[in-house]
C-alpha positions in Angstrom: -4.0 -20.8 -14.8 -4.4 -22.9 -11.2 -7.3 -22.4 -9.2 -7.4 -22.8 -5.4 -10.2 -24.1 -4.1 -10.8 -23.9 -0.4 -11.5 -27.0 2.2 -15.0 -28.2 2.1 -17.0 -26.1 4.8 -13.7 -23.7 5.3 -14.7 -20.0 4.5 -13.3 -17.5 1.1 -10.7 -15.0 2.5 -13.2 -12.1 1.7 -16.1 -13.9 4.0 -12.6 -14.4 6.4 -11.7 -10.6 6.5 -14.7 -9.4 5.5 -16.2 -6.8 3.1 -14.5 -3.7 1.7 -14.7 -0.8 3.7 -17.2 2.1 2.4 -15.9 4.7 -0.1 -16.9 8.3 0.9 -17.7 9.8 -2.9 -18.8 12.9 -0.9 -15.3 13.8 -0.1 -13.5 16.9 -1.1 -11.6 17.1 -4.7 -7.8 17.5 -4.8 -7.7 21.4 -5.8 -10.3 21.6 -2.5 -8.3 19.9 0.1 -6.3 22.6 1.4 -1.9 22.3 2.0 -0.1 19.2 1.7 3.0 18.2 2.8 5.7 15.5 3.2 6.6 14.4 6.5 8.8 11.6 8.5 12.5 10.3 7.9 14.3 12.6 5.6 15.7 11.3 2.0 18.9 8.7 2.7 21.7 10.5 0.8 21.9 9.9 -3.3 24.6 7.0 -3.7 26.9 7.2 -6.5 26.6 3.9 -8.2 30.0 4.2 -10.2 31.1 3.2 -7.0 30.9 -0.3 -5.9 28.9 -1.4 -1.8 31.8 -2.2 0.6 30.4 -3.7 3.5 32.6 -4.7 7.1 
């Protein structure tokens, strides 16, 4: 397996971007949360792929 190392004096990428953000285990379960949905673009139309791409 290769192994990067960084420059000498250059910082990792985790001291770069910093630390991972706090996890919240107080939060609500699943069954708890109340009503989901899905939202945005609708579905692009199922393509039948007997057929073949034809593209001008």
């Amino acid at each position: 397996m290769p192994h990067a190392k960084p420059k000498q004096g250059s910082r990792s990428p985790g001291e770069t971007v910093g630390a991972a953000p706090d996890v919240d285990f107080s939060a609500p379960a699943a069954t708890e949360a109340g009503e989901t949905g899905a939202r945005g673009h609708p579905a692009a139309p199922e393509r039948d792929l007997r057929r073949p791409v034809i593209r001008a």
